[in-house]
Structure formats: C-alpha cells, structure tokens
BATORKOL-707567 format. One record per residue: residue number from 0; residue in one letter; chain; x, y, z of N, C-alpha, C in turn. Coordinates in pm, 1 decimal. Atoms other than C-alpha are relative to their C-alpha. Layout:
N
ATOM i aa ch nu nv nw cau cav caw cu cv cw
ATOM NUM A A X Y Z X Y Z X Y Z
...
***
This chain:
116
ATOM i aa ch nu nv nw cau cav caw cu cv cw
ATOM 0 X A -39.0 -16.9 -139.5 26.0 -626.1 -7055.6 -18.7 143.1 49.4
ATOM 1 X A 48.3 -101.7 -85.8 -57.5 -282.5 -7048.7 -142.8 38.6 86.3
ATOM 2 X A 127.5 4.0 -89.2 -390.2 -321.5 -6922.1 -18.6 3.3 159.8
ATOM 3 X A -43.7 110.3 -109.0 -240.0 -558.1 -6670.3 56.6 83.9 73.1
ATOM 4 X A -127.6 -30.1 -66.4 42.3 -324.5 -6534.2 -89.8 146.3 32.4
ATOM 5 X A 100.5 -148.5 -47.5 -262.6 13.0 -6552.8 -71.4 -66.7 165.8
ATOM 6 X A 115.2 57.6 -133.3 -493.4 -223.8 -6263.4 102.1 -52.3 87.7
ATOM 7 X A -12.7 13.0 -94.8 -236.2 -356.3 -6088.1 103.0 109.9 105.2
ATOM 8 X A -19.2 -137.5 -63.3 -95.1 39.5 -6022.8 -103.9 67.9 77.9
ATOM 9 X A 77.1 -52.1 -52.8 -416.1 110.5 -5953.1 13.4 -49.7 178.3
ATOM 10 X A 36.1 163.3 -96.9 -468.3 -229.6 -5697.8 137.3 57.5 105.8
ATOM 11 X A -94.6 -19.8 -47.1 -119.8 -74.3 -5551.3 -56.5 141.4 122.8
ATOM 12 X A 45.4 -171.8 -94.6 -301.7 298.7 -5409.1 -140.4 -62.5 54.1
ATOM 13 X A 149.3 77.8 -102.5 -657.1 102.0 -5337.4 -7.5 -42.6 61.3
ATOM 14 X A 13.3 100.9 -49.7 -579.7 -152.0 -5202.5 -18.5 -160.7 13.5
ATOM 15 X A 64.8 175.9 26.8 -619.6 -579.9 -5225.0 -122.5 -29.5 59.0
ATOM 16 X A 143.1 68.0 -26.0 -905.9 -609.6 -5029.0 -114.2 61.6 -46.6
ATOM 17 X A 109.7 -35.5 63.5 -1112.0 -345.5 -5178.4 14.0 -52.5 -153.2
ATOM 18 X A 34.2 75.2 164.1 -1037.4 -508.5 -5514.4 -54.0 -115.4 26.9
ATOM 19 X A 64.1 112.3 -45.7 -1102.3 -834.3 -5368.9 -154.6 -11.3 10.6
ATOM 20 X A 121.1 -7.5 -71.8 -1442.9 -727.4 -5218.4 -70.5 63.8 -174.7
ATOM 21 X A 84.6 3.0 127.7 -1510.9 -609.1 -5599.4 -5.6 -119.3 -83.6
ATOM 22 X A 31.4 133.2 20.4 -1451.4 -934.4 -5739.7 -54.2 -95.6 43.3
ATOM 23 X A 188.3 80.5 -49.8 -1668.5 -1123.9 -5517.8 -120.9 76.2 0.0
ATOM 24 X A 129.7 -13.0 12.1 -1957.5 -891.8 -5540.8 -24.5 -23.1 -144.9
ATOM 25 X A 42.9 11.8 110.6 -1955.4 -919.4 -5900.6 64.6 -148.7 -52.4
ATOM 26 X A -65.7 173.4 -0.3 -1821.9 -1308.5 -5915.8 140.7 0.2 -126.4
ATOM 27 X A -58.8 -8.4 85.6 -1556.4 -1202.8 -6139.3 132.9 -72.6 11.1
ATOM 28 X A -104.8 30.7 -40.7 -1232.9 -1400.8 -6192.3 88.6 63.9 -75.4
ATOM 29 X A -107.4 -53.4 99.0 -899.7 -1289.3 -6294.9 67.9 -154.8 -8.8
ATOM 30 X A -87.2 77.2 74.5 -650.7 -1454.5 -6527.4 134.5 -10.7 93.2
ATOM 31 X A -99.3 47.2 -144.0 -362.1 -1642.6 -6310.4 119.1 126.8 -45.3
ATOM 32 X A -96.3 -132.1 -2.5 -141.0 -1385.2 -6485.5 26.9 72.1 59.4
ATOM 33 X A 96.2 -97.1 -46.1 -318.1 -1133.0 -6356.5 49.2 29.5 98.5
ATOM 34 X A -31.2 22.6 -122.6 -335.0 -1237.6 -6022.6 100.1 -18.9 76.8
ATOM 35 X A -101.2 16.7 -32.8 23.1 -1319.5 -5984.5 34.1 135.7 23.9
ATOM 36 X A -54.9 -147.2 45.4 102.0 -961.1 -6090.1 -34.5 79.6 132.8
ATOM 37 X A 100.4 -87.0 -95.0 -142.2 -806.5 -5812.7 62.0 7.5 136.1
ATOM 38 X A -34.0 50.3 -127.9 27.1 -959.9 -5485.1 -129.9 96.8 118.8
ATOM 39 X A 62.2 13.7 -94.7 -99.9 -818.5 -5171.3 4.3 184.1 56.5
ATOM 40 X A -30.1 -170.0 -8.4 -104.1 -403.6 -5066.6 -118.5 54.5 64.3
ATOM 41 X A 63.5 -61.0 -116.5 -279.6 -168.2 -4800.9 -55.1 103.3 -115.7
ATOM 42 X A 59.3 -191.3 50.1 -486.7 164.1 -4946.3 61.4 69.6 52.9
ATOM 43 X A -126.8 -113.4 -59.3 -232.2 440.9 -4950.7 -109.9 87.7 47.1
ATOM 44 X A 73.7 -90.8 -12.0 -381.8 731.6 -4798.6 15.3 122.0 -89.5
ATOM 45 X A -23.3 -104.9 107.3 -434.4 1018.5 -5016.5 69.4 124.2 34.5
ATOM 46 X A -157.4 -105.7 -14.3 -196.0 1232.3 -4838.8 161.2 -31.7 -8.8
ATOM 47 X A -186.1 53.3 42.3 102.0 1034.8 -4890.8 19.2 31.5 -165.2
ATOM 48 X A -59.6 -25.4 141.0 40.6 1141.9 -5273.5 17.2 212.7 -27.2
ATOM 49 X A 23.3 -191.5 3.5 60.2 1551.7 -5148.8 169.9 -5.6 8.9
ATOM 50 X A -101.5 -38.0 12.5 382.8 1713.6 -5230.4 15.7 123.0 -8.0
ATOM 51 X A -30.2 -138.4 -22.8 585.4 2054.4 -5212.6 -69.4 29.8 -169.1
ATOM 52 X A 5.6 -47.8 138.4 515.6 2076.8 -5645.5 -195.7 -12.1 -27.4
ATOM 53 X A 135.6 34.1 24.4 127.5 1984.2 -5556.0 -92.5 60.4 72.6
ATOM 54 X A 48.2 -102.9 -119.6 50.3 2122.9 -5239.2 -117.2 108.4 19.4
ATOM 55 X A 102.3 -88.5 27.0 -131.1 2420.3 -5359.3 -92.0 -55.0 -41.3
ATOM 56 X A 110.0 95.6 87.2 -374.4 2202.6 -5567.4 -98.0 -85.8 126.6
ATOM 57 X A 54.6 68.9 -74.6 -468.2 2008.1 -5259.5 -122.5 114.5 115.5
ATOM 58 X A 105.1 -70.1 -28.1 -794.6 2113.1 -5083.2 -63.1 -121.3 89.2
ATOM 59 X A 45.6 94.3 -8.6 -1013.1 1901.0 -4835.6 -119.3 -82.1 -93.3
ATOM 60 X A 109.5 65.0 163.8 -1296.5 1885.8 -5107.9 71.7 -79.5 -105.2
ATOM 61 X A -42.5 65.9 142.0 -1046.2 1789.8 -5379.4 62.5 -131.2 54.2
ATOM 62 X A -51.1 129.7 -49.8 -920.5 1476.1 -5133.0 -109.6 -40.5 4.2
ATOM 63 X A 145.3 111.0 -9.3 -1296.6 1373.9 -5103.9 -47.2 -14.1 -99.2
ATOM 64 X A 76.8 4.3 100.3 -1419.3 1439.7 -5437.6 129.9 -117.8 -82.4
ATOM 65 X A -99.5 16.9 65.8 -1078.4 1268.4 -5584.5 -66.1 -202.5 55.7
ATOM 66 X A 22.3 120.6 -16.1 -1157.2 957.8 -5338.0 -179.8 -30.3 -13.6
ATOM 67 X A 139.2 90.2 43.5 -1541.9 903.9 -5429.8 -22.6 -24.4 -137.9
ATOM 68 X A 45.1 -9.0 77.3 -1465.6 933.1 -5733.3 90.5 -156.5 -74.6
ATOM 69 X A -74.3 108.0 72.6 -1184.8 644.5 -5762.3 34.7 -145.5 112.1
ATOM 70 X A 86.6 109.3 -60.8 -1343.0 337.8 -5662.4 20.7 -98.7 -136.6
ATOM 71 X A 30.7 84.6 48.9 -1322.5 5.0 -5795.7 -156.0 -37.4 -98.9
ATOM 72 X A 146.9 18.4 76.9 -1681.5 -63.0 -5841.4 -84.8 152.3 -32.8
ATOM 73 X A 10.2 -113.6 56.4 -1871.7 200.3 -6035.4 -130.6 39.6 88.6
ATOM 74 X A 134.3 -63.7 -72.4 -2197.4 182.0 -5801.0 40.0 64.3 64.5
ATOM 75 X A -47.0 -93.9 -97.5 -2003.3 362.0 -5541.3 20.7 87.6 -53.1
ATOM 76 X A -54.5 -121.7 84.3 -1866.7 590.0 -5790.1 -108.9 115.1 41.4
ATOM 77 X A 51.0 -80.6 32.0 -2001.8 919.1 -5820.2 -40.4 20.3 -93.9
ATOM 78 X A 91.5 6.2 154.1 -2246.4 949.2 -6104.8 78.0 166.2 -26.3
ATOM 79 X A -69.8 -110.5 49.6 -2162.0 1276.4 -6313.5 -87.9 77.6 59.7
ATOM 80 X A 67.0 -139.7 -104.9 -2441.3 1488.1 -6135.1 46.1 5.2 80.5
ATOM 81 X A -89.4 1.4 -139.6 -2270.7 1391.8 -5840.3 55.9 71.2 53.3
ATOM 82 X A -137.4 -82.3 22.1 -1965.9 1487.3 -5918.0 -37.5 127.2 -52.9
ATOM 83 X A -27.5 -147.4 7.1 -2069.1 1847.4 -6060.3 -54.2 57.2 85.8
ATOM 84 X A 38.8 -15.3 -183.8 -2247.7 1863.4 -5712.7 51.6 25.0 118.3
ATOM 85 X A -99.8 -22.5 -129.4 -1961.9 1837.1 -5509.6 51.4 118.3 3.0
ATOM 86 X A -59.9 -111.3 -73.7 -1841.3 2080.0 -5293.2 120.3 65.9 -103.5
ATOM 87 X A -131.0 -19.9 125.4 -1494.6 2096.7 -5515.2 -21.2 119.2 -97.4
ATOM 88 X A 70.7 -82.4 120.4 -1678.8 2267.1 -5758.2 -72.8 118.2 37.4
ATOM 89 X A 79.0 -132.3 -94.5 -1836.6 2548.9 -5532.9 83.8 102.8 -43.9
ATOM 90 X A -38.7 -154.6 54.9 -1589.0 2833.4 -5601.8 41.1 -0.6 -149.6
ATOM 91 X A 35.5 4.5 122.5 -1638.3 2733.7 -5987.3 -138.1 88.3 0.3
ATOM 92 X A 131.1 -129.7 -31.6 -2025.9 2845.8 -5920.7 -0.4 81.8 58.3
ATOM 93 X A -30.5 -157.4 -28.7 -1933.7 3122.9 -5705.6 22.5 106.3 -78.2
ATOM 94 X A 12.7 -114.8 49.1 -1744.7 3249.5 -5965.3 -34.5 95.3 -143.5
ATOM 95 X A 107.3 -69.4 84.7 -1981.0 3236.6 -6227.1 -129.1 34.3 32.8
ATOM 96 X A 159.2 -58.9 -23.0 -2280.5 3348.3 -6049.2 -81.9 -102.2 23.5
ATOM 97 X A 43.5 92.9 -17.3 -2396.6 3031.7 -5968.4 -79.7 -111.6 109.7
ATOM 98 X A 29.0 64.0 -93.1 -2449.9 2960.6 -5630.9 -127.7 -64.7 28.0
ATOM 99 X A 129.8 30.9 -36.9 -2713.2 2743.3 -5517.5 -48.9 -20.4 -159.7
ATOM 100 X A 81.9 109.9 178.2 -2799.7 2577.9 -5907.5 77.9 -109.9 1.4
ATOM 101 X A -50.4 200.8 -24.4 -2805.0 2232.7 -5944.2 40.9 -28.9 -121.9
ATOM 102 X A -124.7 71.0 86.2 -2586.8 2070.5 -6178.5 -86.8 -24.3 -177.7
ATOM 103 X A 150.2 -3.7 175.5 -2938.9 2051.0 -6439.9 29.3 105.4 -86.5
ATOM 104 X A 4.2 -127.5 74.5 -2866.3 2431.0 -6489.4 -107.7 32.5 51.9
ATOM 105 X A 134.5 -105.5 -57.4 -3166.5 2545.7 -6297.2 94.4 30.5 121.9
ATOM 106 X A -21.1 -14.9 -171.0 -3157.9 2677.4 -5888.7 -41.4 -41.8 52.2
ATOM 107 X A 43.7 63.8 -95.2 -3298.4 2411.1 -5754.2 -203.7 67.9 -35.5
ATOM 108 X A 144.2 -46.6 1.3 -3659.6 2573.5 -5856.1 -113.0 -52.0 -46.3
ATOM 109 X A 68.9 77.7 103.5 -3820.3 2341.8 -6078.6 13.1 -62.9 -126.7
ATOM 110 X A -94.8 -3.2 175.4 -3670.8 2375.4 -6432.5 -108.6 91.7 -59.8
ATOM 111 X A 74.6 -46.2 115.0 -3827.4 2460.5 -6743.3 -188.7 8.6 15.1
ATOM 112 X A 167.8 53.4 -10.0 -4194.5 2282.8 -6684.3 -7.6 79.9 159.4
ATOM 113 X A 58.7 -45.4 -161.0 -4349.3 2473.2 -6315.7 -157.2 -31.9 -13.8
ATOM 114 X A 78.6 38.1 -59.6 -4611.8 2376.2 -6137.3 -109.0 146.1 -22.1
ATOM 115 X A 81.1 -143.3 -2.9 -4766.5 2758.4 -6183.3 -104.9 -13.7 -114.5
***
C-alpha cells in the first residue's frame, strides 16, 4: 500500500483529471483498490505549497522548472538536458563561468568535432 498511498498524494497536488487524461492516453487501468483510494481533487497551485520556512527558496524559475518537471506522463516531462537548460540553473552557470554553454559542456559552438 505504499505505492498506493505515494500516487494517490501525488493525484492529491495534480490533480484527477490530469491523471485521468494519463490513463486514457496510455489505455492504462487501475486496480479497483486503487481507484477507490484516488477519489476526485483539483491541481493545487504551486503557491499554496510556499511558506514563511520556504519562502526564500522560492523563485519564479524554481515554480516553472519544479512544475515541468512533475508531470504525470513522462513525454511532457523535461528530459535531463532540459532540465540542466532551464533558467533555474542560470546563476549556477554564472557562477561558474558558464554563461551561454549548453548543458553538453560546450558554448553552443559545435563541440569537440568543427566544421573547420
């Protein structure tokens, strides 16, 4: 049941219909268990989880990178280049010297192999 009681915490901040809308694109059924467990729930917004002990931590990048990254289905997801792509991560490369390199480890220039 812990499986059970991790998805339907999740299914509680997502939402029922975006879980829904992942189980019909991928024809998947759940176990009546399951489904009992799940009932019915709106997508919280991700500022109802900001607090006085969190506050500082919160950023508009880290509310967008936080929600593309926690998605039901994984095509939406953010692949991991993605994600070390995002904005979020900008005054990380700032403040190693980084600006403007793509997530490969080059600057966007070519890589290793050039055209020269």
């Amino acid at each position: 049941h812990d499986n059970y009681d991790q998805l339907v915490q999740i299914v509680r901040v997502l939402g029922t219909d975006a879980f829904q809308d992942y189980l019909n694109k991928y024809d998947i059924e759940l176990d009546p268990q399951l489904e009992a467990l799940i009932g019915n729930h709106s997508r919280k917004p991700w500022d109802k989880f900001i607090n006085l002990s969190n506050q500082h931590l919160v950023s508009p990048e880290a509310i967008d990178f936080l929600d593309k990254l926690l998605r039901f289905d994984h095509q939406e997801r953010l692949t991991c280049q993605e994600a070390m792509a995002h904005p979020y991560f900008d005054p990380v490369r700032k403040a190693a010297g980084l600006e403007g390199a793509t997530p490969e480890g080059g600057n966007g220039g070519g890589g290793a192999m050039s055209d020269s």
